[in-house]
C-alpha positions in Angstrom: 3.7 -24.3 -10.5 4.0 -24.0 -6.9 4.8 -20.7 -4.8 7.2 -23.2 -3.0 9.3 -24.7 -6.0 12.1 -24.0 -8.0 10.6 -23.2 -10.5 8.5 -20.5 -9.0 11.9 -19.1 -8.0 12.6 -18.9 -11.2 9.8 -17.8 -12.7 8.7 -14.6 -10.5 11.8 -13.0 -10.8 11.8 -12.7 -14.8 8.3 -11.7 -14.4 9.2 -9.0 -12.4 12.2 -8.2 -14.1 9.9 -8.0 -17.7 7.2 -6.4 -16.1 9.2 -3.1 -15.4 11.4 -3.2 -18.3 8.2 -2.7 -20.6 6.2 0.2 -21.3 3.0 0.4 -19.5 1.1 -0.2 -22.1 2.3 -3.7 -22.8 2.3 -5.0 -18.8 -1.4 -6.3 -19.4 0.2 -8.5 -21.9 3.1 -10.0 -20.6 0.8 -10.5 -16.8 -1.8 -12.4 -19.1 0.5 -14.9 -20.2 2.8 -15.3 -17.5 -0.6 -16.2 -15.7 -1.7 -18.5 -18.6 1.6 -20.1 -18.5 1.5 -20.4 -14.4 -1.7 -22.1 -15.2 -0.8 -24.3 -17.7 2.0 -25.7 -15.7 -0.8 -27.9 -13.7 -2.2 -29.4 -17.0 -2.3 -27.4 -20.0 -5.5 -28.7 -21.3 -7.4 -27.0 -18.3 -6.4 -23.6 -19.5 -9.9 -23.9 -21.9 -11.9 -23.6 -18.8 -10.8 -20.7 -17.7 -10.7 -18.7 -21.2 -14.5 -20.1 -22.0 -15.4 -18.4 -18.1 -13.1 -15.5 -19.1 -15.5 -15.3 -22.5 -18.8 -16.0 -21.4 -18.6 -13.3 -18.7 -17.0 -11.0 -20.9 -19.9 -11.2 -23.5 -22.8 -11.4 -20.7 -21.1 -8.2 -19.4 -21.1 -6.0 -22.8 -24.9 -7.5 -23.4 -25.7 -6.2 -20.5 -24.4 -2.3 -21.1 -25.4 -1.8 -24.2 -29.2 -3.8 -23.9 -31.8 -1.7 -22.6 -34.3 -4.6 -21.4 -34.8 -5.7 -18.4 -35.2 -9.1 -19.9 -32.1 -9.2 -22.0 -30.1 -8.3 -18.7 -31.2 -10.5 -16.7 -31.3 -13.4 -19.3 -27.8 -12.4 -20.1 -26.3 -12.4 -16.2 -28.8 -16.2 -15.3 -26.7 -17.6 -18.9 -23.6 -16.5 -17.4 -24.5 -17.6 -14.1 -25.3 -21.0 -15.7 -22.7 -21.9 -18.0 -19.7 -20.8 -15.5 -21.6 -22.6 -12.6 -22.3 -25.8 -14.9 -18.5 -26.5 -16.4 -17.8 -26.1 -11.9 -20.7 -28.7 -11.4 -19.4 -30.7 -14.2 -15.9 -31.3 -12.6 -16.6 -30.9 -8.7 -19.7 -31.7 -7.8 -21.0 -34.5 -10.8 -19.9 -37.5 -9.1 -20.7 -36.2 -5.5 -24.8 -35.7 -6.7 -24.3 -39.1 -8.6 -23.3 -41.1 -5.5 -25.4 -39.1 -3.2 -28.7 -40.0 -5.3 -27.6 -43.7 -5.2 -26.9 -43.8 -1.6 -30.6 -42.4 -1.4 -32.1 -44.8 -3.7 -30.1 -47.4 -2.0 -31.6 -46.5 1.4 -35.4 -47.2 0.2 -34.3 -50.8 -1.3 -33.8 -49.4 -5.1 -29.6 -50.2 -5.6 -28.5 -48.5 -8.0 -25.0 -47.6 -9.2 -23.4 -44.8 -9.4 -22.4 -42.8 -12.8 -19.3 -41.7 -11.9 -17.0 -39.3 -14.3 -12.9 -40.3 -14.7 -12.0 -36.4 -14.6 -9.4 -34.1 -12.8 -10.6 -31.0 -10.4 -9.0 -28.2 -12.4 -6.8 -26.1 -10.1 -8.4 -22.9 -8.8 -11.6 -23.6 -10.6 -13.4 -22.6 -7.5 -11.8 -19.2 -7.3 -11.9 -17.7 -10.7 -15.5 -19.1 -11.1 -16.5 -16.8 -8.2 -14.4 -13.9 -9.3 -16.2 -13.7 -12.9 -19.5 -14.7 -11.1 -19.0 -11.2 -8.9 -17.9 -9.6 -12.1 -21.5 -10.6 -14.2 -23.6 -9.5 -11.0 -21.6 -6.1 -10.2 -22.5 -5.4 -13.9 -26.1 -6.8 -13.8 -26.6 -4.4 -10.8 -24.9 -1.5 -11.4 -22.0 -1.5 -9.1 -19.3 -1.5 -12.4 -19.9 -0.6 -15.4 -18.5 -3.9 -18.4 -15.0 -4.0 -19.5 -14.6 -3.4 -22.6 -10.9 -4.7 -23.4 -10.9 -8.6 -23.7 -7.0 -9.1 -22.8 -7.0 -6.6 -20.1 -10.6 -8.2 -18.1 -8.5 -11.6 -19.2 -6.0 -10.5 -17.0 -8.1 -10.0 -14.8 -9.9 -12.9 -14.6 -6.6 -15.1 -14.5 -4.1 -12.8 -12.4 -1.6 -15.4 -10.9 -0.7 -14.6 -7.9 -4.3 -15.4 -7.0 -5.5 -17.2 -9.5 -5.3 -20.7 -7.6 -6.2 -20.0 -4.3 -7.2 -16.4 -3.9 -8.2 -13.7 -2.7 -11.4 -13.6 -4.4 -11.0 -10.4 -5.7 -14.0 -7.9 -6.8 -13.7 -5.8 -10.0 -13.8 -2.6 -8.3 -10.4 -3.2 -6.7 -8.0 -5.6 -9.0 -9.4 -4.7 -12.8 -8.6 -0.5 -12.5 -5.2 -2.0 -10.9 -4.9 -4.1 -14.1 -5.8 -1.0 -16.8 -4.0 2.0 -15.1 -0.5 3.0 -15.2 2.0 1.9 -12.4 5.6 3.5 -11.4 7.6 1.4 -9.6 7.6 2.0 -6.0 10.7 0.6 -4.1 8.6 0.7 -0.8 5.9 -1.2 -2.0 8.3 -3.7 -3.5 10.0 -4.3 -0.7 6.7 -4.7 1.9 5.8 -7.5 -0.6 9.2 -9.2 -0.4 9.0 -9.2 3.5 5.3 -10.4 3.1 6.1 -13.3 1.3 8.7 -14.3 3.5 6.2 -14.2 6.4 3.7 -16.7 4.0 6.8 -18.5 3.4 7.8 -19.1 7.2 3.4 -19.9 7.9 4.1 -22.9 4.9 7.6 -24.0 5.2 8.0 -24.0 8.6 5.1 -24.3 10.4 2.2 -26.2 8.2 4.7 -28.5 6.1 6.8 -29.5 9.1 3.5 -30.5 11.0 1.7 -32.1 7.7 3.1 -35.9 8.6 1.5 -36.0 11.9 -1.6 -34.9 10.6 -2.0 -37.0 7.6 -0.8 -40.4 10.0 -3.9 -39.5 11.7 -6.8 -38.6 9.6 -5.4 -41.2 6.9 -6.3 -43.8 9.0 -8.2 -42.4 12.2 -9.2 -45.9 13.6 -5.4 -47.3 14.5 -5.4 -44.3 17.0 -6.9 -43.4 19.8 -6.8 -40.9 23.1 -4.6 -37.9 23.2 -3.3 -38.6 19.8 -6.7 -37.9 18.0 -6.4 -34.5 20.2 -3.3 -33.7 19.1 -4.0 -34.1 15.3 -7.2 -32.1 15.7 -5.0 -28.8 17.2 -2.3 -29.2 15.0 -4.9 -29.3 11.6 -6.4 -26.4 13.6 -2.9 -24.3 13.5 -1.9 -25.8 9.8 -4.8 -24.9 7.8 -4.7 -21.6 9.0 -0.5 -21.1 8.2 -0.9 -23.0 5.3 -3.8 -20.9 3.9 -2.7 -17.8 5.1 0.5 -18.4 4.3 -0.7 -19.0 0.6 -2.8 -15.4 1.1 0.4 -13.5 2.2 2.4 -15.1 -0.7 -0.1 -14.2 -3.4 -0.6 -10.7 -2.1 3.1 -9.7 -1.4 3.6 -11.4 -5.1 1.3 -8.7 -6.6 2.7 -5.9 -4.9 5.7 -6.8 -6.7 4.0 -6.0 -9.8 3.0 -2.8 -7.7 -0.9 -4.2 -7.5 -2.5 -4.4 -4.1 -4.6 -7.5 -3.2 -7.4 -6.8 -0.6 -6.2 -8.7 2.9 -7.7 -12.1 3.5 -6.8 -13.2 6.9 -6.8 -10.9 9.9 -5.8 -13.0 12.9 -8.9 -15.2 12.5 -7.5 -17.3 15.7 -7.9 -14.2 18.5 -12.0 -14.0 17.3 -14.1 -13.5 20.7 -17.5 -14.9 18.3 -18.0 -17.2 15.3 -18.8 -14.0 13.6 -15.9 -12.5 14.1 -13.8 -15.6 13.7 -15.8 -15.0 9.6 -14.7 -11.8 9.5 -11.5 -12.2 10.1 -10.9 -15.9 7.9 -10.6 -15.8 4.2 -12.3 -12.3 4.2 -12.9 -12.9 0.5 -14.9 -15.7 0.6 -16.6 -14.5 3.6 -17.4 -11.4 2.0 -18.7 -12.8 -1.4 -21.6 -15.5 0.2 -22.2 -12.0 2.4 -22.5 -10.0 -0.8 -24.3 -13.0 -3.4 -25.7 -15.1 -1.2 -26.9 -14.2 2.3 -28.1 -10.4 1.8 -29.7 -11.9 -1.9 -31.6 -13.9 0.6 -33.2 -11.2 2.3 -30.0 -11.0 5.1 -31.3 -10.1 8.5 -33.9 -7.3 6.8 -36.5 -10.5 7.4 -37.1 -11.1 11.1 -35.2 -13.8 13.4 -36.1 -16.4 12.4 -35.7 -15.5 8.3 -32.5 -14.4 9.8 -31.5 -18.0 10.9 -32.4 -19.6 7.9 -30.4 -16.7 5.8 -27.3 -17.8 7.5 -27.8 -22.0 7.7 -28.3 -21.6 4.3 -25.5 -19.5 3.4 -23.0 -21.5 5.5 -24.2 -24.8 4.0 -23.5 -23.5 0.7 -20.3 -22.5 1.7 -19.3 -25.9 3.2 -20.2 -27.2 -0.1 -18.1 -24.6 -1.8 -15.0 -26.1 0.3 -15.5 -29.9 -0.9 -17.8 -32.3 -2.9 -18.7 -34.2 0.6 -20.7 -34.4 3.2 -18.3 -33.6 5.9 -17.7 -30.3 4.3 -21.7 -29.3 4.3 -21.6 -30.5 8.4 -18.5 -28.8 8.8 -20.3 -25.3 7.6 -24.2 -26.3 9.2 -22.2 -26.3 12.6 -20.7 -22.5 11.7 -24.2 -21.7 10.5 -25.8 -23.1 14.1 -22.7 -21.7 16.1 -23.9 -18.4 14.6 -27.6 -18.7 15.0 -27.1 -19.7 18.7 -24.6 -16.3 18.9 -27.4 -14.0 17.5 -30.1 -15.4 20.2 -28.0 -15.9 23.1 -25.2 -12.8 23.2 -26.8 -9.5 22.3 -24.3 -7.9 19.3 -23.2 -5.2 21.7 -21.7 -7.6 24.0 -19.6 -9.7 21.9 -16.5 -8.1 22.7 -14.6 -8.3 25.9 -11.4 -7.1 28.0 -9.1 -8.9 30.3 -10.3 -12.4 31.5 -13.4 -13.0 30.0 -11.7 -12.2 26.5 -8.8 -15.3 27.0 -12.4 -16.9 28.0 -13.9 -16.5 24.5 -11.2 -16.5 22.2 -10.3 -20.0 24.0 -13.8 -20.7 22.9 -14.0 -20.2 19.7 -10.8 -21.7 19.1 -12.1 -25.5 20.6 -14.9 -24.8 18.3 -13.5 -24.0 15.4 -11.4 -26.8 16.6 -13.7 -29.3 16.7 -15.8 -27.9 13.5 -12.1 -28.7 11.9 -12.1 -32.4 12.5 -15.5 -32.4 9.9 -13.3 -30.4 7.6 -9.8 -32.5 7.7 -11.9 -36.0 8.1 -12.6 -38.2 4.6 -16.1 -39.3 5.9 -18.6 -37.8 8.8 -18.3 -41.6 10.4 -14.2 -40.8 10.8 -15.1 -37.6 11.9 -17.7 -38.7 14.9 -14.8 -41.8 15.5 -12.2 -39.3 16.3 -14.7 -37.0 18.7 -15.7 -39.8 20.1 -12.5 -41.5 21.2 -10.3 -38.2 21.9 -11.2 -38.7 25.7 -9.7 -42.5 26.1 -7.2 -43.3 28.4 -7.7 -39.1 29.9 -8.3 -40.7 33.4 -4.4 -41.1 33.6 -3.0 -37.6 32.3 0.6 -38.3 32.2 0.3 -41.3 30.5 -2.4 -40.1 28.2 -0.4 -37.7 26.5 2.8 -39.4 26.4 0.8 -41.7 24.4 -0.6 -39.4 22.1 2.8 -37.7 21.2 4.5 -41.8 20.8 1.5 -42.4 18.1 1.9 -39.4 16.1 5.4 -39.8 16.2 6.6 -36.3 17.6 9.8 -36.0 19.0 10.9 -33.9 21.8 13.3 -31.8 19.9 10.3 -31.2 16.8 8.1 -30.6 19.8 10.5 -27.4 20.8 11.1 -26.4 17.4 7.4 -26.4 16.5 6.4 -24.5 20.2 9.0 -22.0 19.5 7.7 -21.0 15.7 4.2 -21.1 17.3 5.6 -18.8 19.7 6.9 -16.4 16.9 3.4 -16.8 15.0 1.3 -15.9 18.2 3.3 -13.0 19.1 3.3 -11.3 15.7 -0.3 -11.8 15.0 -1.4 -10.6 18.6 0.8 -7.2 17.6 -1.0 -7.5 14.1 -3.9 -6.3 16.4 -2.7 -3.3 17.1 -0.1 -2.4 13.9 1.6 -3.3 10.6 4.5 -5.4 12.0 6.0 -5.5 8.8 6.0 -1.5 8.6 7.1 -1.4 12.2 10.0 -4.0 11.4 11.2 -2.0 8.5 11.4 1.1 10.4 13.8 -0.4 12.9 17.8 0.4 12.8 19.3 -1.0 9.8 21.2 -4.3 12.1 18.4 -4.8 13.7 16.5 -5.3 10.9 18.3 -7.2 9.1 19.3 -9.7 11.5 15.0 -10.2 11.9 15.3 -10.9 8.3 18.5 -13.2 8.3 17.4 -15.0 11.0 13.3 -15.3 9.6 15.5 -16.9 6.1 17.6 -18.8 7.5 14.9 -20.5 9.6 12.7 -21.3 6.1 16.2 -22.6 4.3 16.5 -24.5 7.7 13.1 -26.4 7.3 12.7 -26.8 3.7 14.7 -29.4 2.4 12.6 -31.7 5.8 9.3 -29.9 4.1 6.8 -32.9 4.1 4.3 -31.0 2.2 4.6 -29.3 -1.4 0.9 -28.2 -2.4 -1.6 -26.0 -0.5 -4.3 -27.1 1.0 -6.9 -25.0 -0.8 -5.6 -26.1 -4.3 -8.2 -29.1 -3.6 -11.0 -27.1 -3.7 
């Protein structure tokens, strides 16, 4: 089930509508199967996985309270670790180790084929791995103490708004959400409506309506060439990040609905004056989690420089990896590991930020790096990827008709040029004010007609574009 579908629009609001007709008490119950059944929509079979993670941590986590060893705690949080990682192995990453071992074998003269596996990537499997993973090691370490109600950390585990695509939230914040009592709050309630519409306009507007230029392009990179290759590079750049984001503001508005409160996981990534900051500030919960699990596990920046360095390839690699079963993924997030090592030697952490001028400078620069990191990310092979950095320049020693060219290939009209510069326009404007204050909060506190015509005008636009919508799923749902 889709955020964007009819069915969704059918769904939430009898959700809602259940959710505060019920005594407290029974809420837990109707959000654990209303997110069984949001599950099960994709393919019902898959809903196994996520009840034997939901179990297996659940277990690990009351072994661990109540056991007293050392050795039984941390035998119980490695089996957890293991089976939850394993069954995400199984379905994601089997076939890329299988073909990656035969391409190696292949390379010293032994050809071999690869054992590949006829299976489906569950939806979300990704994210809820990670959010029980956090869960065993909070517990292992101290940080929570183990739930004790099975439907309640169920709940938890499989809260739909997120469940497919995030945030990756941490026990601390969603499970107490989940357990304590909530009144309806009409303020809260009505943020998340104007939230969603904003994730709504990110999706419908801007990432679907741009998705058919994009996919001519990396689908078949070699019959282009020039300014067109540009083009599909900056506009993958602008739809992953409304397409994502757009999922994030969805999902969290969604659960303030149900008067829950999601933590924020984008924060303007695109105005970033570093590749650290761009990390901070681009799906903060993934970001956060390698910070928390993996790099500072490592030994952080507690080691010296050049530990340091390592800490963070390795951390980034594993992260590219997290994204996608591919090479180009694990180049993709070597080149934000190297962007950051070369940061940390070369610009002194106290000089990072800037005013005026030199700030345009280096938000510019991060952008045509995160850019060009992007083309690894959208491309199906490292060899497409290096084809379209190679050949964006051709044909640049005649401007005009360079980019006349590019916009003939890709097929981009005049008008769809305007529309798509004007909702750019509308997305630049309220994320460079997201700077400095809660839009939303300063949009709702406005005269009642002017209000309203912002949010006429904002649905209108999304009715406008979503019948010509090329694009029904997110992006992350492939990962």
């Amino acid at each position: 089930m889709l955020f964007n579908s009819l069915q969704f629009a059918i769904f939430l609001p009898i959700v809602f509508a259940l959710y505060w007709m019920l005594p407290d008490r029974f809420r837990w119950i109707l959000l654990l199967a209303a997110s069984y059944w949001f599950y099960m929509s994709w393919n019902p079979a898959y809903v196994v996985l996520i009840l034997f993670a939901t179990a297996v941590s659940f277990a690990s986590g009351i072994v661990m309270e109540r056991s007293s060893s050392a050795k039984v705690r941390k035998t119980a949080m490695a089996a957890a670790c293991i089976a939850c990682l394993g069954v995400l192995f199984f379905f994601k990453y089997f076939n890329f180790v299988s073909r990656s071992a035969a391409d190696a074998l292949s390379a010293f003269g032994i050809p071999v084929e690869p054992f590949l596996l006829n299976v489906l990537l569950p939806v979300g499997i990704s994210f809820y791995t990670f959010q029980t993973l956090s869960y065993v090691i909070d517990v292992y370490n101290g940080k929570c103490g183990a739930e004790h109600h099975f439907g309640k950390y169920a709940a938890f585990v499989s809260f739909f708004p997120q469940l497919v695509a995030g945030p990756i939230e941490r026990t601390g914040n969603l499970l107490p959400q989940i357990k304590e009592e909530h009144r309806f709050d009409y303020s809260l309630a009505s943020y998340g409506l104007k939230q969603m519409a904003w994730g709504y306009f990110k999706k419908i507007v801007i990432a679907d309506s741009i998705s058919v230029y994009i996919g001519k392009v990396f689908e078949r990179p070699h019959d282009f060439a020039g300014f067109s290759l540009v083009l599909a590079a900056v506009l993958f750049t602008v739809q992953i990040y409304c397409d994502f984001s757009g999922y994030s503001d969805i999902a969290i508005g969604t659960a303030k609905l149900m008067g829950i409160k999601l933590m924020t996981n984008f924060n303007c990534p695109y105005f970033s004056q570093s590749i650290r900051e761009f990390w901070s500030r681009w799906h903060i919960s993934l970001s956060t989690w390698f910070r928390d699990y993996v790099y500072i596990p490592l030994g952080g920046n507690r080691k010296g420089k050049l530990r340091t360095s390592i800490n963070l390839m390795i951390t980034f690699l594993v992260s590219g990896l997290w994204h996608g079963a591919d090479w180009s993924f694990v180049f993709w997030g070597g080149l934000h590991g190297l962007a950051q090592i070369i940061e940390n030697r070369l610009i002194p952490s106290d000089k990072r930020e800037s005013k005026g001028f030199v700030r345009l400078l280096r938000i510019a620069a991060v952008f045509v790096f995160s850019t060009f990191a992007w083309v690894f990310f959208a491309s199906h092979s490292i060899a497409d990827a290096f084809y379209i950095i190679a050949h964006m320049f051709d044909g640049a020693a005649s401007p005009v008709s360079y980019v006349q060219s590019g916009f003939i290939s890709v097929g981009l009209s005049k008008l769809h040029l305007l529309f798509l510069m004007l909702s750019l326009a509308v997305l630049t404007v309220y994320d460079s004010f997201s700077l400095k204050c809660d839009v939303i909060a300063v949009i709702s506190s406005r005269k009642t007609a002017v209000r309203w015509f912002v949010y006429a005008l904002l649905a209108l636009w999304i009715v406008f574009h979503f019948p010509a919508s090329n694009s029904t799923e997110f992006i992350y749902f492939q990962f």
